[in-house]
N, C-alpha and C positions, 0 to 999 in steps of 0.2 A: 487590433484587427477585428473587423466583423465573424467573420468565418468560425473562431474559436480558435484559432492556432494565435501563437506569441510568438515573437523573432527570438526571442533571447528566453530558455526554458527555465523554470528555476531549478527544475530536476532532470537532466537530459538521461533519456533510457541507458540502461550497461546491460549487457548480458549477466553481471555479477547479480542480475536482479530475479535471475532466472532459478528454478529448483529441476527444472527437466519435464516437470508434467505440464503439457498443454492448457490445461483447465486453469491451473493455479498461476501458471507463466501470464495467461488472457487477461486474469485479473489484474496479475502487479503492470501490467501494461497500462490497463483501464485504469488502475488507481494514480499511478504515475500523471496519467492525461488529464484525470482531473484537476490532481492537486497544480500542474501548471497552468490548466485554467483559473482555479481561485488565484493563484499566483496573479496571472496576469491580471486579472479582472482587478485586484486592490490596489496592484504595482499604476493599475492607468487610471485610478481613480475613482473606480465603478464597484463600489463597497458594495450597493447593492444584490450585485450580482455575484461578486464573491461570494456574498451571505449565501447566496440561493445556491451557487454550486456547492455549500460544505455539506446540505443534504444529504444530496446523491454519494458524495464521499465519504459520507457513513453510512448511507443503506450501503452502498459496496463493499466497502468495508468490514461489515457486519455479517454481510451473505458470504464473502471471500471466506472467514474464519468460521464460519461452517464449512463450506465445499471445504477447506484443508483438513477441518476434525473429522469428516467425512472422510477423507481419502487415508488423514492416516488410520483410520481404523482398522481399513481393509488392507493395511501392509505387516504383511506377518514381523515381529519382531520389533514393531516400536514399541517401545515403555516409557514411551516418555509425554504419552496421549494428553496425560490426566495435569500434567506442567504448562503443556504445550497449549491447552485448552485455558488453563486457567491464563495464562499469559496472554492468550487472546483478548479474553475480556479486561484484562488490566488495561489494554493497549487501546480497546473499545474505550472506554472507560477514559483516556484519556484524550482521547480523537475528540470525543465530544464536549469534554470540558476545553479544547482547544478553540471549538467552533463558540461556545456561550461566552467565553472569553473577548473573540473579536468579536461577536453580536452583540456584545454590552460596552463598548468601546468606540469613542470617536475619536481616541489617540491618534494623532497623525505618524506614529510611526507603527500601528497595528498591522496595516498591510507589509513592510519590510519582516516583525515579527509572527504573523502567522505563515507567512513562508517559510523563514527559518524553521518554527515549529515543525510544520507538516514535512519537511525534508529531512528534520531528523525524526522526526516519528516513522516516518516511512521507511527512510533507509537501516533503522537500528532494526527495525522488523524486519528487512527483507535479506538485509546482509547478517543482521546478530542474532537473530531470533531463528531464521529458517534452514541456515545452515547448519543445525541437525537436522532436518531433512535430507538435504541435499546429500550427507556425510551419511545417511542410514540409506539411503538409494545406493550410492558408491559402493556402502559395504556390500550392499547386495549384490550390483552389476544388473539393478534395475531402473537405474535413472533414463530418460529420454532425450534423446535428441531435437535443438531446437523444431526441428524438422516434424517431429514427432515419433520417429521411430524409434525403437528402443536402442539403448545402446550395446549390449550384451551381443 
């Protein structure tokens, strides 16, 4: 499809993807949307332009995982900043050897595999990795509603 949208997502959104805050909810939205863009763009053949969207998918990616070390900063009672950060940049770290990966690759099955990749790179972050966030909002009775109001 021209537009940018794919009939068939490789990563369809879930609320599971959600931690309650606005900001960071925007992003795993944005991140989601991209990574079905590359999806689709290698799934139809257009390597090219998969190449070009994994950019954006790591500048976002990159900016996300500050605004999160950001926010958790300001939440009284996490201790788990100094982890949580460092598990960022592993995560950085390997986003982008995902992208060097297909960019030095004319495999014909590179496109089915860097889907795969970026699906589980994404969802092991959003569902495995964030939910101590989400579980330190709870204890609090400071998490947000999709809505964005608080939920307390």
């Amino acid at each position: 499809m021209s537009d940018g949208t794919f009939a068939s997502p490789a990563l369809p959104w879930s609320d599971s993807f959600s931690v309650g805050i606005e900001a960071l909810d925007s992003d795993h939205r944005a991140l989601v949307g991209l990574i079905n863009e590359v999806c689709g763009h290698a799934r139809a053949g257009r390597r090219e332009r998969a190449v070009e969207t994994l950019g954006p998918l790591c500048a976002l990616a990159e900016a996300h995982f500050d605004r999160e070390e950001a926010v958790l900063r300001d939440l009284s009672g996490y201790r788990q900043l100094a982890a949580h950060a460092g598990e960022h940049r592993n995560r950085l770290k390997q986003l982008v050897a995902l992208r060097q990966r297909f960019e030095s690759t004319t495999d014909a099955a590179a496109a089915d595999r860097i889907c795969d990749d970026l699906v589980h790179w994404f969802v092991r972050q959003s569902i495995g990795h964030d939910a101590e966030i989400k579980s330190h909002l709870d204890d609090r009775g400071t998490r947000f509603s999709p809505l964005g109001g608080s939920r307390t």
